[in-house]
C-alpha positions as CSV (number, residue, x, y, z in Angstrom):
1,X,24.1,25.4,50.9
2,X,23.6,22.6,48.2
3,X,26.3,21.0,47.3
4,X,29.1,22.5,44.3
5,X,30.0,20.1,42.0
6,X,32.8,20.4,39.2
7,X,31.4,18.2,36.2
8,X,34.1,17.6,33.8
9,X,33.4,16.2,30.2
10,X,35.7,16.2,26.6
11,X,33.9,16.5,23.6
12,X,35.3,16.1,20.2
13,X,35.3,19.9,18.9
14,X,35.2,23.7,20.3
15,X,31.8,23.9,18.5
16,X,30.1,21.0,20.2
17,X,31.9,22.5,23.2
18,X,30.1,26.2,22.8
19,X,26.9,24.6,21.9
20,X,27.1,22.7,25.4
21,X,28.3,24.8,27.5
22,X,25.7,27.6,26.5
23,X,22.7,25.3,26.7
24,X,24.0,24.4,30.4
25,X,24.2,28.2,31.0
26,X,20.8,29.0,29.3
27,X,18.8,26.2,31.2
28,X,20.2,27.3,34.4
29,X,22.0,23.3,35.0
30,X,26.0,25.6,35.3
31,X,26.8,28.5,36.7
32,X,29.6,28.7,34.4
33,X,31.4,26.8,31.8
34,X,34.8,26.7,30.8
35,X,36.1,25.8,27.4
36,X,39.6,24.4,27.4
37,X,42.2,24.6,25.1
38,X,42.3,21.3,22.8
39,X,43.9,18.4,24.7
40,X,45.2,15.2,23.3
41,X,43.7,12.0,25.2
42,X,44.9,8.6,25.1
43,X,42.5,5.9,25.7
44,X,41.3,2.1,25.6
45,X,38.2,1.6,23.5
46,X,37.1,-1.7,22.4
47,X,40.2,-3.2,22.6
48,X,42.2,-0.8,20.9
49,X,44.5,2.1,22.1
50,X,43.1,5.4,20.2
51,X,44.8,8.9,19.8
52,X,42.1,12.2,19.9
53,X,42.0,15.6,19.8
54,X,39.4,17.0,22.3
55,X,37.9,19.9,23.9
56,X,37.6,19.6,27.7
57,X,34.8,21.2,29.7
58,X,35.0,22.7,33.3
59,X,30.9,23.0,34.2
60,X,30.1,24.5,37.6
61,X,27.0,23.2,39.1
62,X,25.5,21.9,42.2
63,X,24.7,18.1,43.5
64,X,20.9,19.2,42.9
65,X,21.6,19.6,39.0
66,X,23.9,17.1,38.2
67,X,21.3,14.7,36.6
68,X,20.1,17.6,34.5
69,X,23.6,17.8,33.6
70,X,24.4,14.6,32.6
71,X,21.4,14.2,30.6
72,X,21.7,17.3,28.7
73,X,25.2,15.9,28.1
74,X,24.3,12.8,27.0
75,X,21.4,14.0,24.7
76,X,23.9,16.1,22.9
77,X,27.1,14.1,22.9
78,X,28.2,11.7,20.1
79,X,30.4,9.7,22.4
80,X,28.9,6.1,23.0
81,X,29.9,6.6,26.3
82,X,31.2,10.2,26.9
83,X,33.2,10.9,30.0
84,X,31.0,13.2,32.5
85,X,32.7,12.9,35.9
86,X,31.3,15.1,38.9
87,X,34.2,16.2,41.4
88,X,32.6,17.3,45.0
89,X,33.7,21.3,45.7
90,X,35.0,20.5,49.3
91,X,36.3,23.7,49.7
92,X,36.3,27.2,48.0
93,X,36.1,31.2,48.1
94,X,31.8,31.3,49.8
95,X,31.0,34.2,48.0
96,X,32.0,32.1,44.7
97,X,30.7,28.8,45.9
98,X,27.0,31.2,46.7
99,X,27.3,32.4,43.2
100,X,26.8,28.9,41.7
101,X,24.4,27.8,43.7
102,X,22.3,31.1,43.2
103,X,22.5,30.8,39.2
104,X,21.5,27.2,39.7
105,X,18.7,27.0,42.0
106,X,17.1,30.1,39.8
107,X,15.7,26.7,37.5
108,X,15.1,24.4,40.4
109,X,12.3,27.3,41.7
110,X,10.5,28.0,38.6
């Protein structure tokens, strides 16, 4: 079994946060994509402490993808440096855990 992988990136707005989240689904690079309610962060940049309003992303995907991922991420992010942090799945129900890497490894095989 390949390796499940919870990817977790904010974005600044729901619609980014669709537009993501379905191209990840599309290209086969998640199994699944959750859209969070807004969240406030609080963070450092460039010296400063900043207040934002963001959308937070819960993409299930696999070790295999997670480059894909994080490109796709990238290419369609407006963050300088957008957070994209992959969690290893350590544990969960198999028949879930063989779902994600079934919807991901569809692309990897083509």
């Amino acid at each position: 079994m390949l390796q499940p992988l919870l990817v977790l990136s904010n974005v600044p707005d729901a619609e980014l946060a669709a537009k993501i989240a379905t191209c990840l689904v599309e290209q086969g690079l998640a199994a699944c994509v959750n859209i969070l309610a807004p969240v406030q962060s609080v963070y450092r940049w460039q010296g400063k402490v900043e207040h934002a309003t963001e959308v937070s992303l819960m993409i299930k995907s696999t070790s295999a993808r997670y480059a894909e991922v994080e490109a796709a991420i990238k290419a369609m992010h407006p963050y300088e440096v957008p957070e994209i942090i992959a969690i290893p799945v350590t544990a969960g129900l198999p028949s879930y855990l063989h779902w994600i890497e079934a919807e991901t490894i569809k692309a990897l095989d083509a």
